[in-house]
N, C-alpha and C positions, 0 to 999 in steps of 0.2 A: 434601554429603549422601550422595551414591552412595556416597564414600569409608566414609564411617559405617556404613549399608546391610552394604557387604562387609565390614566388619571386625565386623558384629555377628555376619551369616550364618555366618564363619569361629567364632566365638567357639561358637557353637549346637552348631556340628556337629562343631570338638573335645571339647565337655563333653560328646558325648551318651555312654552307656555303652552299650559293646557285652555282651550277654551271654559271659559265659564258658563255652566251649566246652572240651570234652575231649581230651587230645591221642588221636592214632591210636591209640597203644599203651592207653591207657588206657579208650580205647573198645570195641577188640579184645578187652583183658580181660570187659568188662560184658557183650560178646555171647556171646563164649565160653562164660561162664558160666551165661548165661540159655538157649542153646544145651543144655544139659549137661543142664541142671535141667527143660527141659518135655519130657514124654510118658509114657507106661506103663510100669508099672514091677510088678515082684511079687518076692516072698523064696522062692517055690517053691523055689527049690535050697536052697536054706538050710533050710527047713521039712523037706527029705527026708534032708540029712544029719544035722541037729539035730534031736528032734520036741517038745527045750525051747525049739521057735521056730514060730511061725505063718504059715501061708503068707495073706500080706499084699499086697493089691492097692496100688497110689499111681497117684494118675494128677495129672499137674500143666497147668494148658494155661495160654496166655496169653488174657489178656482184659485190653478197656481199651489196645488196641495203639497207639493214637495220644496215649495221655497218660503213657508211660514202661515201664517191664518189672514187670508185673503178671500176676503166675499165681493161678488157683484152683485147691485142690489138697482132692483128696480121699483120706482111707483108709480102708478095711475088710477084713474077713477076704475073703479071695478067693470065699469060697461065700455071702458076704453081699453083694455089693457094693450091694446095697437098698437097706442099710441101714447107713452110713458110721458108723464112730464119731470122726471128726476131720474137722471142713470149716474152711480157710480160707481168706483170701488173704495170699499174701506180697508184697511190694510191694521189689524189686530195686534197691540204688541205688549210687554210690558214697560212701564218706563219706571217702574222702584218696585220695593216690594211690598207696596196696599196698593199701585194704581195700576192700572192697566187704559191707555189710550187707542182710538179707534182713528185713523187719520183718514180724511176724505180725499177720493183723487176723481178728475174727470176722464170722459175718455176722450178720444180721437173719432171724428166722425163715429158719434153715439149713435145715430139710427142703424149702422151696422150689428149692432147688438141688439136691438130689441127683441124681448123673448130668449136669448140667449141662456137666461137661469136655466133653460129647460135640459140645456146641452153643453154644461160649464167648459166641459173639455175644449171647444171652440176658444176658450182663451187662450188656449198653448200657439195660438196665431198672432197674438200682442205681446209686448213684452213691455215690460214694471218701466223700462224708460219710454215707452210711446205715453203714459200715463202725466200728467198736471196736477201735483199735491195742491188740494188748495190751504195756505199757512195759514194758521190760526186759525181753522172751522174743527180740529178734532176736537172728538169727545175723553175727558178725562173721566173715568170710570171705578167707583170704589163698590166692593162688599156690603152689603146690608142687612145679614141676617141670610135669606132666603134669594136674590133679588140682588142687582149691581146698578148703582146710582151716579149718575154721573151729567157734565152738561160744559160747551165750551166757554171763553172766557169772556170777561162780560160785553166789549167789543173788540174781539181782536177777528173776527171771522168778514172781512169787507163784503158786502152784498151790493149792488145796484139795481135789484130785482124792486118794480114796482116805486120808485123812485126810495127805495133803503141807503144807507150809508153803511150799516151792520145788521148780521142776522146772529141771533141765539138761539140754540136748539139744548133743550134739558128733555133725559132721557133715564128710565126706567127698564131694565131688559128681568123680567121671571120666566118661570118654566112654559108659561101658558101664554104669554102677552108677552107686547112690548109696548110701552107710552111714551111718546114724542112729540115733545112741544116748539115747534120751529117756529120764529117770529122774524119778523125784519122791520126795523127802525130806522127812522130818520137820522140827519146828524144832531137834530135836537131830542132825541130820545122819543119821539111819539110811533108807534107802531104801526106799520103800514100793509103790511102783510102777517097771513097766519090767522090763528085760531084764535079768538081773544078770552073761553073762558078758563080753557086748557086744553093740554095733549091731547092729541090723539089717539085713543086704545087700539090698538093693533091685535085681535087674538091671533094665536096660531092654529093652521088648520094643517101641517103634517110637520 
């Protein structure tokens, strides 16, 4: 019977499954990049050499720190920051091992948040299901040297914004910047919203 006993307990505790873990490198990449991507951010330089460009507050912070890399991100014109015209959260993750995707969610009555990056903790009041993934706007994100490159697919992100049918957003995240190119297009391809000669420079200021 002991014999039985051990040879059951052994039998338990080979079949249990261990969760799959990320290797170093692969982990180093998701901080890095989650590193890159939270803090203050404006197009000011950009705005003084272009004046076909707005000086553009972003501010990204994490929130939700014990349930994976989750940022609330906010943008407006620098002399509005009141009054945001984009609030989400992105939701950081990897999906192989060269990419790493950034998924967009809206909130729930958003003007409750405004200014909120300042005080992320206040997110421990929402929870990941009050949240609306929007499908096919994340950003698919690879390695480049210095620098992670990445941009959604060519219309799978639906827009209505501005009479859009899809919107694309190609994106650039370095130590020092971020560049973000958000377009919205008709359904015959002409673009109707957005920057038309390119992104956005976003520098970091902390």
């Amino acid at each position: 019977m002991k014999k039985i006993f051990l040879l059951l307990t052994f039998i338990a505790v080979a079949c249990k499954s261990e969760p799959k873990n990320e290797s170093p490198i692969e982990e180093k990449m998701l901080q890095e990049l989650f590193a890159m991507m939270h803090g203050s951010f404006n197009s000011e330089a950009q705005a003084k050499a272009d004046t076909t460009y707005h000086n553009i507050s972003l501010h990204m912070y994490p929130i939700w720190k014990e349930q994976g890399k989750w940022l609330y991100v906010e943008q407006a014109l620098n002399a509005m920051q009141d009054r945001p015209y984009r609030q989400r959260v992105y939701e950081v993750k990897r999906t192989s091992d060269s990419t790493i995707a950034s998924y967009v969610y809206t909130l729930p009555n958003d003007s409750l948040w405004v200014g909120k990056w300042k005080t992320p903790e206040a997110f421990n009041a929402l929870k990941k299901e009050d949240l609306d993934l929007r499908n096919g706007c994340e950003v698919i994100l690879v390695k480049k040297g210095e620098s992670f490159e990445g941009k959604t697919g060519n219309m799978s992100c639906e827009s209505s914004l501005r009479g859009a049918s899809y919107a694309t957003s190609t994106v650039s995240v370095c130590k020092d910047k971020i560049e973000s190119w958000d377009r919205g297009f008709d359904a015959e391809g002409h673009q109707v919203w957005g920057a038309e000669k390119g992104g956005y420079v976003f520098d970091k200021l902390n």
